[in-house]
Phi, psi and omega in degrees: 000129177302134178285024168261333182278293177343317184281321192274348167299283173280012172268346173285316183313290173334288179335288210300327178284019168264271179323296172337289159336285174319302171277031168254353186287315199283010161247006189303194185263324177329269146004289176293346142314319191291172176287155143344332153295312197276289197305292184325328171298318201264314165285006147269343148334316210277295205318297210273350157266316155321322177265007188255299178329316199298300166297336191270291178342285172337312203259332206262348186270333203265342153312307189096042186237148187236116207265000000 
């Protein structure tokens, strides 16, 4: 495997244990603590790590790898 597809494997894996993480974060009591601002922050986080994952899948297919 070419080491750029390798840097986007696991950098898509990471992504994904991130994401993973968040959303599991967003129904706690935690979460609902935070302010309106902070929780509204965090969901365009998710949106923009998800479309960033989203694009790395894509490159790693295009590659012939399956992420």
């Amino acid at each position: 495997m070419e080491p750029h597809v390798e840097r986007m494997l696991q950098e898509a894996k990471e992504l994904k244990a991130k994401i993973d993480k968040l959303v599991d974060f967003l129904p706690t009591d935690k979460f609902k603590s935070l302010s309106q601002a902070e929780q509204d922050l965090l969901g365009i986080q998710l949106n923009a790590m998800t479309a960033y994952f989203g694009a790395l899948c894509v490159r790693l297919r295009m590659t012939g790898v399956e992420p």
